[in-house]
C-alpha positions, 0 to 999 in steps of 0.5 A: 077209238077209245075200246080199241086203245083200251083193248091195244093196252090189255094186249100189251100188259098180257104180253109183258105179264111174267111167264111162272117158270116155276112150277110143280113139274117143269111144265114148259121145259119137259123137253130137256129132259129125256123122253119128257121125264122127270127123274124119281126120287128127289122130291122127298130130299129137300128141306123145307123154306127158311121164311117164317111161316107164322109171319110171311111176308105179305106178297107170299103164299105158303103154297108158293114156297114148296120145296123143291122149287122146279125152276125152267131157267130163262134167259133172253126170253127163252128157257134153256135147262131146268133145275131141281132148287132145295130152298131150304140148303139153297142149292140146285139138287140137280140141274138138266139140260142137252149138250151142245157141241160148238164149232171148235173145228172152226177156230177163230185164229187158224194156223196153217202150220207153214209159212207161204211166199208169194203171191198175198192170195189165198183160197183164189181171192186177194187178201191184202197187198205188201210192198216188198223189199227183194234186197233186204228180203222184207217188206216195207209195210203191209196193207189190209182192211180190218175185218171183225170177226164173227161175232155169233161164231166167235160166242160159239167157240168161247166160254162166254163168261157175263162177270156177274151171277144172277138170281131167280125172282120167282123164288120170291113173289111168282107175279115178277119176272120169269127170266133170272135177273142181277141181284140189283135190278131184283131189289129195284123188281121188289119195291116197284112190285110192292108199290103195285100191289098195296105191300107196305115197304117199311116192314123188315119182312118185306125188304128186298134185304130180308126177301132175297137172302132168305129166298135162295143164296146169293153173292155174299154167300160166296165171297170169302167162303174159301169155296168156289161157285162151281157150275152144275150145268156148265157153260161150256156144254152150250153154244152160244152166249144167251145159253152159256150166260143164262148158266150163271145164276145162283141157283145152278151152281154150289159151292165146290172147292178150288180143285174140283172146279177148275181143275178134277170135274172140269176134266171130266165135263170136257170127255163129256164132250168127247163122249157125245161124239155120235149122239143125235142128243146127250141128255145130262143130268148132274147133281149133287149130294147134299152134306149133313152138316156142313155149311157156309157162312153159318148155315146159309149154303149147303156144301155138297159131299159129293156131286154127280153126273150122269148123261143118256145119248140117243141116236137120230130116231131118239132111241137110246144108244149108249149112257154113263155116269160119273161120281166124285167127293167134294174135297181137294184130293188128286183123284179124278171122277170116278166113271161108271155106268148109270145102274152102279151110280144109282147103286151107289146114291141110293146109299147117298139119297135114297132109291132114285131113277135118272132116266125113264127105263135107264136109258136103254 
């Protein structure tokens, strides 16, 4: 009873053990990208961890903190795109996923566009009853059974937005958890996991206060920065809420202006959808262009010069039947994203970033 209890435990603790979702080459989250390849020519760009490396911390490893950090974004115990992280300017170089189109042909509050008189049925079935009055041509009252509605669907067709951004604890020690976390419960993750392993959680260098801003940018970078938290994958390329929240993380998005965000690249993000329309799968990769010397708070962020898109769509047997890209300047002008195909924005950022390849073969 006693080997079987022990080994009921081991199963357990194997189950709950953190699933690393950072690794050298996104290995369990390939899928997202097309034909399971990564793109070329990023790794070269990030600049290296801000941790000291002559004091690290004493629950790290230099060899864990290798810039970029290629990180399988999970949420509800399931990953959902990938991202290209610089630990360095604490910023996505790029993030990849596939588009999902919602229902929007399913509304939620449909309005026939007329008005019907009598009977109170619709569709062959009684919907509510109303007691009417034919000399003042009114009814008394109405009555009905509230039905709430569809909660799934209802995610589906909304941007579902969680009111908070988490961070990713494998930035900071690979043994916490593999799914992204509230900065708060991180700190909570961080004392349990020193308690656990003998790390001494007097020492400055070992605080959850040192660890998680020096490991990857978090909300007070943000807040009063005059720059916004702009979405390199955006919600509302997917359906559903655990794959729309698990795009609020700190470690998918940059800091954009005011104008680009909500107004020029939301456009833009919004024909994607359009441009999907035939598409087996559209395959997306977005990303930004790293500033020389332009930063927020201090040099704590990096602000992006440009950011990019660039997307491949294939049809029901996979092969690649149309591409496109777009290219825009991060700053608050009128102009819109600048569309062009996916030869000339790689064109165009090898003057930027050097020679890259998004998709295997340029996606033709």
């Amino acid at each position: 009873m006693k080997m079987m209890l022990s080994l009921a435990w081991l199963l357990i603790a194997i189950a709950h053990k953190a699933e690393p979702l950072i690794s050298e080459h996104f290995n369990v989250c390939r899928d997202v990208f097309y034909r399971g390849q990564l793109p070329q020519g990023f790794h070269g760009i990030a600049l290296p961890h801000r941790f000291n490396p002559s004091d690290l911390p004493d629950g790290i490893k230099a060899e864990e903190l290798t810039s970029p950090a290629y990180i399988c974004q999970q949420y509800g115990n399931q990953y959902h795109f990938a991202s290209l992280y610089d630990r360095g300017r604490r910023v996505p170089l790029y993030s990849a996923y596939i588009l999902e189109k919602r229902p929007t042909d399913k509304p939620t509050n449909k309005r026939p566009g007329f008005f019907n008189i009598e009977p109170r049925q619709y569709g062959n079935q009684y919907h509510y009853a109303s007691l009417y009055d034919r000399g003042r041509r009114g009814p008394f009252y109405s009555a009905y059974i509230l039905d709430r509605i569809n909660q799934e669907i209802t995610d589906k067709l909304t941007n579902h937005r969680p009111g908070f951004f988490t961070i990713e604890p494998q930035l900071i020690y690979r043994g916490l958890s593999g799914t992204m976390s509230r900065e708060r419960d991180t700190r909570y993750a961080i004392i349990q996991y020193n308690k656990d392993h003998g790390i001494d959680n007097s020492k400055e260098k070992n605080r959850p206060s040192y660890l998680i801003p020096t490991s990857q940018a978090d909300d007070d970078d943000y807040t009063n920065s005059g720059y916004e938290r702009g979405h390199v994958n955006p919600n509302g390329h997917h359906a559903g809420s655990d794959k729309q929240n698990a795009t609020f993380t700190l470690t998918n998005v940059v800091p954009m202006t005011k104008k680009l965000n909500t107004n020029i690249w939301n456009k833009y993000e919004n024909k994607m959808i359009g441009y999907a329309d035939g598409c087996k799968a559209m395959y997306v990769v977005t990303g930004i262009v790293p500033s020389n010397n332009k930063w927020i708070k201090g040099d704590r962020v990096n602000i992006p010069s440009h950011v990019w898109n660039a997307y491949c769509c294939v049809d029901n047997n996979y092969k690649p039947i149309k591409s496109g890209a777009g290219l825009r300047e991060n700053d608050d002008s009128d102009d819109p994203v600048n569309e062009m195909g996916l030869n000339e924005l790689q064109e165009q950022l090898k003057n930027l970033l050097g020679t890259i390849a998004i998709f295997q073969n340029n996606c033709a």
